[in-house]
C-alpha angles and dihedrals in degrees: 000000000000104000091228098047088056095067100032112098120216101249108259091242127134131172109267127211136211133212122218120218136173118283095254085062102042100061108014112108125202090275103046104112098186141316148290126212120207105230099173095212095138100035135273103311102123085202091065104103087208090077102064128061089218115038119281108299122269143179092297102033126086112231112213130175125181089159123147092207147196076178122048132175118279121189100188126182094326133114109240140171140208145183095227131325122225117174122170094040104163143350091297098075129070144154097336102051111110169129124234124186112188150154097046094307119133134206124210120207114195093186110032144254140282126180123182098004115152121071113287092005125142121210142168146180130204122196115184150153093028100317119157134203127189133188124190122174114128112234104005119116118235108226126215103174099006099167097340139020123313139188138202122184134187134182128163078342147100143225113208106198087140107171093002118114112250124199120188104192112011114178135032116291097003123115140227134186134176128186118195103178137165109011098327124132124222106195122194143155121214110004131206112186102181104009092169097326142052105293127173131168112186115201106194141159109020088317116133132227115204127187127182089198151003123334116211124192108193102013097171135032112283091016112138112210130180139173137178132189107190140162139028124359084322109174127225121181131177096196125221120304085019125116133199111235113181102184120003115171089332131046115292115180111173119189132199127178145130101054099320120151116207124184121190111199097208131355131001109208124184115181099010107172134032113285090016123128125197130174129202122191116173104170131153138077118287084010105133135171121198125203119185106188114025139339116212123185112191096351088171112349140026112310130166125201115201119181107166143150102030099327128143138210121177126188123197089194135027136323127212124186107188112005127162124043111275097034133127119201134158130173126198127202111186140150131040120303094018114135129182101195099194106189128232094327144038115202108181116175095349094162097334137062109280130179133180125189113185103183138154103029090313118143143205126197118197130157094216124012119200128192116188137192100294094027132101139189119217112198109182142172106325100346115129126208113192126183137133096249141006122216133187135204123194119319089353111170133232127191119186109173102159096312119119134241115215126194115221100189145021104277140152097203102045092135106037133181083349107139120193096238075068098055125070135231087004093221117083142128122266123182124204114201121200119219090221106053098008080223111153127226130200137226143130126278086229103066086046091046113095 
């Protein structure tokens, strides 16, 4: 048995499904006693009574709007509360229809929220100037894109579903989007981006993204997820208990670039299931992603790893590429100042297919490395690969094509069951640093291959 695989645990994710009910189920709580319908007569002051066929919405009463405007609901500066919110509810919204809360006013949900949810509606919700809205109902799923398109977004704001599930893109063929932009917070507990659907949620400029538990991109098969975490010092947590799935049964693909931090509380998945496919760039310089349990890459399907032009992961724990059989993943490491810390071990092709390029001045620490039968190491021009000790399965692979191999500790068997029909070409350079000087010496892999 492969020394790495032994200690490695399969990740605790299933696909999770969702049911669909009507809408007064959906957002009605225990104390919503009926609804309320925006009609727009007198304006856009969501606190006229005249709007509404039913009284302005309050802690029992579900708001809904489907209007087409002109005149759309404006919460503006002023405290409100509903039962639940649905806007977008069949095929005669679009575009237009929508609920804005503004100039500092907030609005508080006690069911949750639902926005295009009928077959073919259009729905969208703007929070700006320092608006809030807050949902808190246990237990109930916030829907962006529920059976049509739907739309958050968030500037110099903040949605507060803390603890509350959240699905962007629910249902086949439906969309979600949802914008968090210049120092706003979207909170969430468990995520779903892509459930069945197309589902993206952007997290730019000094804005924060907070999730209570996993985020899943591509629950189901032939859900699209994506998610982007872009711009200055824009933070992205994953909070404890919680793991990162790009790609489950459907497509994830997660960006990071241009100074965003991302921590991941638990375990960071691409490519989780059979017949899934997951992406993850992280690229820029001072990007980094943290992952505090174990990074797989391609655990049952095809998933790809990029950190390139100055971006950094770092794993506390292990780090597969390629694990079960059936599975496809590579991982690339290029450009100056990238750095793939890969934790305490270093699993490449254990029962899958796994490739690492390490190219352009990138680098990858590891304490062990091992390639097993299907994996494969590329070494090029100016990539380093450093770890105590180098192991091979199998037909493991080994690349050197001007990269460098450090040794990071005294060890016998640095390069072990490595023959040099493995290696190509046999000739590279391989520094053994002592602990006491840190002086390097040179000699070919192929005298320490056995």
């Amino acid at each position: 048995m492969n020394p790495v695989s032994a200690i490695l645990r399969r990740p605790k994710f299933s696909l999770i499904a969702v049911l669909v009910l009507p809408l007064a189920l959906l957002l009605a709580t225990p104390a919503a006693q009926g609804q309320t319908t925006w009609l727009g007569s007198s304006g856009t002051d969501w606190t006229n009574a005249s709007n509404w066929d039913n009284g302005v919405p309050n802690a029992t009463t579900i708001a809904v709007n489907n209007n087409t405007g002109p005149n759309e609901p404006l919460i503006n500066g002023t405290n409100q509360t509903a039962g639940g919110l649905a806007v977008g509810t069949d095929s005669n919204s679009d575009f237009s229809t929508l609920v804005t809360v503004a100039g500092g006013g907030s609005l508080v949900v006690s069911g949750n929220v639902q926005v295009g949810f009928g077959t073919g509606s259009t729905g969208q919700i703007d929070l700006e100037e320092g608006a809030t809205l807050q949902t808190t109902a246990a237990g109930q799923t916030n829907i962006i894109g529920v059976g049509g398109n739907g739309t958050l977004n968030i500037s110099f704001s903040t949605f507060n579903g803390t603890g509350q599930p959240l699905t962007v893109g629910q249902q086949a063929g439906t969309t979600g989007t949802v914008s968090v932009s210049d120092s706003s917070n979207l909170m969430a507990g468990l995520t779903m981006v892509g459930d069945g659907g197309t589902g993206s949620i952007a997290i730019a400029n000094n804005s924060q993204g907070n999730f209570t538990s996993s985020l899943i991109l591509g629950n189901q098969t032939g859900g699209n997820g994506n998610v982007t975490a872009n711009g200055f010092i824009s933070n992205f947590t994953v909070a404890a208990g919680g793991n990162l799935v790009v790609g489950l049964a459907g497509n994830g693909n997660f960006t990071a670039n241009n100074n965003a931090r991302i921590n991941i509380a638990q375990n960071t998945t691409i490519a989780q299931s059979a017949g899934s496919t997951g992406t993850v760039l992280v690229t820029d310089q001072f990007t980094t992603m943290n992952v505090t349990a174990t990074l797989n890459v391609g655990y049952g399907g095809a998933g790809n790893l990029t950190i390139a032009n100055n971006g950094n992961v770092t794993v506390s724990g292990n780090t597969t590429i390629g694990f079960l059989s059936g599975a496809n993943g590579t991982a690339l490491v290029t450009g100056s100042g990238s750095v793939l810390n890969a934790g305490t071990n270093l699993d490449i092709g254990n029962s899958g297919n796994g490739t690492l390029t390490i190219a352009s001045n990138g680098q990858v620490n590891a304490s062990q490395v091992a390639v097993g039968n299907h994996g494969a190491i590329n070494l090029n021009s100016g990539g380093v690969l450093a770890a105590s000790g180098l192991t091979a399965t199998g037909a493991a692979a080994l690349s050197f094509n001007g990269g460098t191999l450090t040794a990071t500790a005294n060890n016998t068997a640095l390069v072990a069951n490595f023959t040099a029909g493995q290696v190509t070409p046999p000739p590279m350079e391989l520094r053994l640093m002592t602990a006491a000087s840190r002086l390097p010496s040179t000699r070919p892999l192929a005298a320490a291959a056995t």
